[in-house]
C-alpha positions in Angstrom: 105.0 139.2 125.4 105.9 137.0 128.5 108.8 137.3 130.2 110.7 134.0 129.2 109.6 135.0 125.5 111.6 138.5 125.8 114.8 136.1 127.4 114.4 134.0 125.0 114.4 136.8 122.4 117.3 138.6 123.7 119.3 135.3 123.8 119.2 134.8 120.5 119.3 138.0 118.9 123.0 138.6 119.0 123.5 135.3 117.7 121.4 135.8 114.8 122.4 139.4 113.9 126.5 138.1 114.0 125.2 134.9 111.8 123.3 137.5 109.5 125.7 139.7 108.8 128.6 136.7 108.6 126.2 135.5 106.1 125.5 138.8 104.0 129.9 139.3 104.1 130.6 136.4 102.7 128.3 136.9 100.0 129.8 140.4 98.8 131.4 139.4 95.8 129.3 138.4 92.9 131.7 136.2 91.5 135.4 135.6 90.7 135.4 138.9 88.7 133.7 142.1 89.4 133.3 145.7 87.4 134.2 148.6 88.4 130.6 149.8 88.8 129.8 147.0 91.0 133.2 148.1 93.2 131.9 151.7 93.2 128.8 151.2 94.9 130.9 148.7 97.6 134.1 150.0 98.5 133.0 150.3 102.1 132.5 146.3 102.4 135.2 144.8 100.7 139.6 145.3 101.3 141.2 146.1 98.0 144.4 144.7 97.3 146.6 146.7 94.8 149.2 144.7 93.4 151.9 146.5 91.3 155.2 145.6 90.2 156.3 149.5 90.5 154.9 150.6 93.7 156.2 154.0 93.4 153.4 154.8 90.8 150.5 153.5 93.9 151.3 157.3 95.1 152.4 159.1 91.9 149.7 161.1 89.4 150.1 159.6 85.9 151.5 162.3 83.4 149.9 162.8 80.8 150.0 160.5 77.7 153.0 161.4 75.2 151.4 162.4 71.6 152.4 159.9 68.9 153.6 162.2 66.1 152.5 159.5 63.7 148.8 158.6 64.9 146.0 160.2 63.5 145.8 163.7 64.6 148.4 163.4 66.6 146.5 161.0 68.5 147.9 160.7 72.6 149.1 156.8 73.9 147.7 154.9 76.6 146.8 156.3 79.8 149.7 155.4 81.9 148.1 154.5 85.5 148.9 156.6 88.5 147.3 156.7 91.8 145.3 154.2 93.4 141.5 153.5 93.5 140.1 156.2 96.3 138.4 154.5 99.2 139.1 154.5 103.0 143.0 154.3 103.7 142.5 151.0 105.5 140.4 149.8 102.9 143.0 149.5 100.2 146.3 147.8 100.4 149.3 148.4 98.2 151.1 144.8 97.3 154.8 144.7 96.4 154.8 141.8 93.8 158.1 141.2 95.4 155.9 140.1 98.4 154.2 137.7 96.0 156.0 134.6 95.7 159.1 133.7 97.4 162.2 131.3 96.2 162.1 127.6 96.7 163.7 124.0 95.9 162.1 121.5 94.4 164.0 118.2 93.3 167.5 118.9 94.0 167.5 122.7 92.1 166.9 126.0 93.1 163.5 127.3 91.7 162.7 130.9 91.6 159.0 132.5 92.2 157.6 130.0 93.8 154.2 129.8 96.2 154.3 131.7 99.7 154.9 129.1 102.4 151.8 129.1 105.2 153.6 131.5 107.4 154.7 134.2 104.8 151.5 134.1 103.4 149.7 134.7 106.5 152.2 137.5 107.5 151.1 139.2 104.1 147.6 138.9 104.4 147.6 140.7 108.0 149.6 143.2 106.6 146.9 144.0 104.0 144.4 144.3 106.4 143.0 141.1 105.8 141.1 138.5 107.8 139.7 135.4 107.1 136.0 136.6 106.6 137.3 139.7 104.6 136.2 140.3 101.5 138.7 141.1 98.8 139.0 142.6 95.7 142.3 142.5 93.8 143.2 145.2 91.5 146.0 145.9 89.2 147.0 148.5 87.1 146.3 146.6 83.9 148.3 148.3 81.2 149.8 144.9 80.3 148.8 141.0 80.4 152.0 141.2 83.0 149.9 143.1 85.3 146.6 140.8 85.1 149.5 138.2 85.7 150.0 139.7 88.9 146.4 139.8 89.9 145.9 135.9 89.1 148.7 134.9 90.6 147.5 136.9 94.0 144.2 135.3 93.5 145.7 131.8 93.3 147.5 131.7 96.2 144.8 133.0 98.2 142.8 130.2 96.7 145.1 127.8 97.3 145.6 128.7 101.5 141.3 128.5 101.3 140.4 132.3 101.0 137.2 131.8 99.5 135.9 135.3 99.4 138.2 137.2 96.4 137.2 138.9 93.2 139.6 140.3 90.6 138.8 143.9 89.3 137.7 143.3 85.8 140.1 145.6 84.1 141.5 147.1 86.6 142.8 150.0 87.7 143.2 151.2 84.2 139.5 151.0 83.3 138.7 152.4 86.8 140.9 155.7 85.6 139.4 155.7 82.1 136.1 155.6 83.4 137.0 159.2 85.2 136.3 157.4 88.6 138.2 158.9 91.9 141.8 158.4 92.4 144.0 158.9 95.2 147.4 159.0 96.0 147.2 158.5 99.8 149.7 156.5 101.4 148.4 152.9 102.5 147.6 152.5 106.0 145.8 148.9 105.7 147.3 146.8 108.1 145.7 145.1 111.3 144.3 141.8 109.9 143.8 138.5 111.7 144.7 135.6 109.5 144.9 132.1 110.4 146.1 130.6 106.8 145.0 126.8 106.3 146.6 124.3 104.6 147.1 124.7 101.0 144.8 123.1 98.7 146.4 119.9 96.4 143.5 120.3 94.2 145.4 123.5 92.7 148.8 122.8 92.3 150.7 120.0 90.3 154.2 119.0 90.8 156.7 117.6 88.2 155.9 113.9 89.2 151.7 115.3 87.7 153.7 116.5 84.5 155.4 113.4 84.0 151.9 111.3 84.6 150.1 113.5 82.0 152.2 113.2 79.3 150.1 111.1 77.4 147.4 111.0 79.3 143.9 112.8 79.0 145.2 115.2 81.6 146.2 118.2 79.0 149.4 120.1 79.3 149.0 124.1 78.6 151.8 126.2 77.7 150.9 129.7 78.5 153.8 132.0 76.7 154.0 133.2 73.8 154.2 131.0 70.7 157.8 131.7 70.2 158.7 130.6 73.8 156.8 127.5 72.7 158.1 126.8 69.4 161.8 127.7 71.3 162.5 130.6 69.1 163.2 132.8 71.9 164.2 132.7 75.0 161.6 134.2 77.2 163.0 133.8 80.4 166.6 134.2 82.2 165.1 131.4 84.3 164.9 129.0 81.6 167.8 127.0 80.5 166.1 124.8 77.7 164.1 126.2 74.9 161.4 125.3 73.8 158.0 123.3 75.6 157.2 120.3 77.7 156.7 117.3 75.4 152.8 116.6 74.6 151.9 120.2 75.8 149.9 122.6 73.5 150.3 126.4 73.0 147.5 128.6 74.8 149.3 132.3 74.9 147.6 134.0 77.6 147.9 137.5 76.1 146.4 136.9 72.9 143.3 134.7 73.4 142.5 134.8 77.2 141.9 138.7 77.4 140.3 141.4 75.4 142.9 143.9 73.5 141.4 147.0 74.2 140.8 147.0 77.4 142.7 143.8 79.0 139.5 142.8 80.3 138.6 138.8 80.5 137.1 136.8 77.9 133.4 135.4 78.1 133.2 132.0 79.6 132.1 131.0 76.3 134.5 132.7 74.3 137.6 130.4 76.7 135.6 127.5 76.1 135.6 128.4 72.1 138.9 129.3 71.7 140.1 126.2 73.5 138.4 123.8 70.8 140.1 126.0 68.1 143.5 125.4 69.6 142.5 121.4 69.8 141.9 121.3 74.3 138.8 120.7 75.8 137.9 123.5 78.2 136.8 120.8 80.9 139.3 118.2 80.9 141.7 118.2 83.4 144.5 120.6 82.7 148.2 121.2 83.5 149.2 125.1 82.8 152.8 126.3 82.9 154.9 129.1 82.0 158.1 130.1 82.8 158.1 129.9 86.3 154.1 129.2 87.1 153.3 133.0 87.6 151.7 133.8 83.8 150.0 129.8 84.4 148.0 130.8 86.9 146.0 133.5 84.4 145.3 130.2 82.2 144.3 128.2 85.9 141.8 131.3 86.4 140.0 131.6 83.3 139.3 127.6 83.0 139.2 127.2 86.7 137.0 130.1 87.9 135.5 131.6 84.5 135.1 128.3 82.5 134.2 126.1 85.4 136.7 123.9 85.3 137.4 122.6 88.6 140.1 120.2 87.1 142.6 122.7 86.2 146.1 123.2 88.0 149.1 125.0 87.8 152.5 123.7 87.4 154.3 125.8 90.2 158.2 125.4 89.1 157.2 125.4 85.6 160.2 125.4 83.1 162.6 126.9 85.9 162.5 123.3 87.3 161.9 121.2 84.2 164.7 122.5 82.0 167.1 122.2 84.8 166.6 118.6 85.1 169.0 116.9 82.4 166.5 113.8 82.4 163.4 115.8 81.0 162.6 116.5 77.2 162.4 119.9 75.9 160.3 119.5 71.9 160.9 122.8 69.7 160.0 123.7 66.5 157.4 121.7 66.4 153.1 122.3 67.5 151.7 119.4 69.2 
C-alpha cells in the first residue's frame, strides 16, 4: 500500500469508526417498547430511567406478598416491587415523578402537572445521566396503570423536546422481578449527562384553542379516565372542578382496554386499532386525548401514536384542570357520545 493510500486511510478511519458506532447507538432500541429479555442482553448500551412515584421502594427489598385468607389455598397477592433492575450504577437512574411535570398557567388559571419547560427538562435529563445520543429505556414498577402512566408521560416529554432514542420496558419492573431476573438496591449514581434540549415539538401537544376547533370536527376527542369520571359520577380528581367530559369527546379508559390485566403489559397494535372501532374512533384519525390533568392522556397518545402508528394523535396538556376552570366551557354528564 503506498504511502498517500495509508494517509488517506488513517484520515478517515476515525471518522468512520465515530460515524459507525453513532450509527449502531442510535439503533439500540428495537422500537417504542422493548422486553425484558431484549433489556437483559443490553443493559450495557442503553441508560435506564426508573420512574417511581415512591422512591423509597428504588432501594428497599419487597416483603413478601400477604396471604389472602380467602384465595384458593390461601393463595399470596401480588408481588409488591422492591429494588431496582441490576445494571451498572451509572446505568440506571431513579426518577422522582415529582421531577416529572412542573405547575404552569395557561389562560388566566393556575394549571397543575403541566410539561417541563426547556430548561428544567434539560436539567433532569443530565441528572439521569443522559445525553442527547443516549439510549434510554424507561422502566416503572408497573403494579398499577398509575405507574405505566408515569412511564408514558416520561416518554412524552422526551418525545416532545426531540429525544428520539427511548423505549418503554414492556411490563416493567414488575415482570422483570417475576421473571426471577437480578435486582439491586444500590443507590443511583447516574448523573453526568450532556443535554442540549430542543424545542418542543407542536406536533404533540394541543392547547384549549385545538379542543375548541375539534369539537365537531373529524379531529376526535378521547377521554382517558374511567367511565365514571366521564359519565361525571365521580369525581376523579381534586383538580377538577366540573364533572363530567368535554362536549363531543368519547370514553377510552386507559386501564381497561389499552393494557393487558395480568401482567399490565401493552396491547397488540391490532388489538388498539380493534378496540377503537368497538368504542366508535378510528385508530388513525387525528386525535385529542385528555384526562385529568394530561398525565393518564399521554398513555392513550402512546399507544395510537407509537404502537398504532398514528402520527396524528396529541395530548391535551391542561386537560380538565384548565377546561373546568373556565366558566365559558361546557362540561356534558350522564350522557355517552
Amino acid at each position: 500500500m503506498s504511502i498517500l493510500k495509508k494517509a488517506c486511510l488513517y484520515a478517515v478511519s476515525p471518522a468512520l469508526i465515530v460515524v459507525f458506532t453513532a450509527s449502531s447507538y442510535a439503533e439500540a432500541l428495537p422500537g417504542p417498547l422493548v422486553e425484558t429479555d431484549w433489556l437483559s442482553k443490553n443493559l450495557d448500551k442503553v441508560q435506564i430511567l426508573d420512574v417511581r412515584t415512591n422512591p423509597k421502594t428504588f432501594k428497599k427489598k419487597a416483603k413478601k406478598p400477604a396471604v389472602n385468607p380467602c384465595g384458593v389455598g390461601g393463595a399470596a397477592t401480588k408481588m409488591p416491587v422492591g429494588g431496582h433492575i441490576a445494571t451498572n450504577k451509572k446505568k440506571i437512574a431513579l426518577v422522582k415523578w415529582i421531577k416529572v411535570h412542573s405547575r404552569g398557567e395557561s389562560n388566566g388559571v393556575k394549571v397543575q402537572a403541566m410539561n417541563l419547560n426547556k430548561e428544567k427538562f434539560a436539567k433532569l435529563m443530565k441528572k439521569s445521566g443522559v445525553s442527547n445520543d443516549t439510549a434510554v429505556v424507561i422502566t416503572n414498577n408497573a403494579e398499577t396503570p398509575e405507574d405505566i402512566m408515569l412511564a408514558t408521560r416520561l416518554y412524552w416529554t422526551m418525545k416532545y423536546y426531540g429525544h428520539v432514542n427511548v423505549a418503554i420496558l414492556n411490563g416493567g419492573t414488575y415482570k422483570w422481578i417475576k421473571e426471577k431476573r437480578d435486582i439491586s438496591t444500590d443507590k443511583s449514581k447516574a448523573g453526568g449527562g450532556k443535554y442540549e434540549a430542543k424545542e418542543g415539538n407542536p406536533a404533540l401537544v394541543a392547547n384549549m384553542a385545538d379542543v375548541k376547533a375539534a369539537m365537531g370536527s373529524d379531529t376526535q376527542l378521547v377521554d382517558s379516565r374511567p367511565l365514571s369520571g366521564y359519565l361525571g359520577l365521580s369525581p376523579t380528581s381534586k383538580l377538577v372542578t366540573r364533572q363530567g367530559h368535554i362536549p363531543t369527546a368519547k370514553s377510552w379508559p386507559v386501564a381497561t382496554s389499552l393494557l393487558n390485566n395480568d401482567s399490565l403489559t401493552f396491547q397488540t397494535a391490532a388489538n388498539i386499532k380493534a378496540t377503537a372501532a368497538a368504542l366508535g374512533l378510528d385508530a388513525s384519525k387525528a386525535t385529542i386525548s385528555y384526562s385529568d390533568t394530561g398525565s393518564f392522556a399521554t398513555l392513550t397518545w402512546f399507544a395510537l401514536h407509537e404502537i398504532a402508528g398514528n402520527t396524528g394523535a396529541k395530548v391535551y396538556d391542561a386537560s380538565l384542570n384548565e377546561w373546568t376552570q373556565i366558566a365559558d366551557n361546557k362540561v356534558a354528564a350522564m350522557t355517552v357520545e
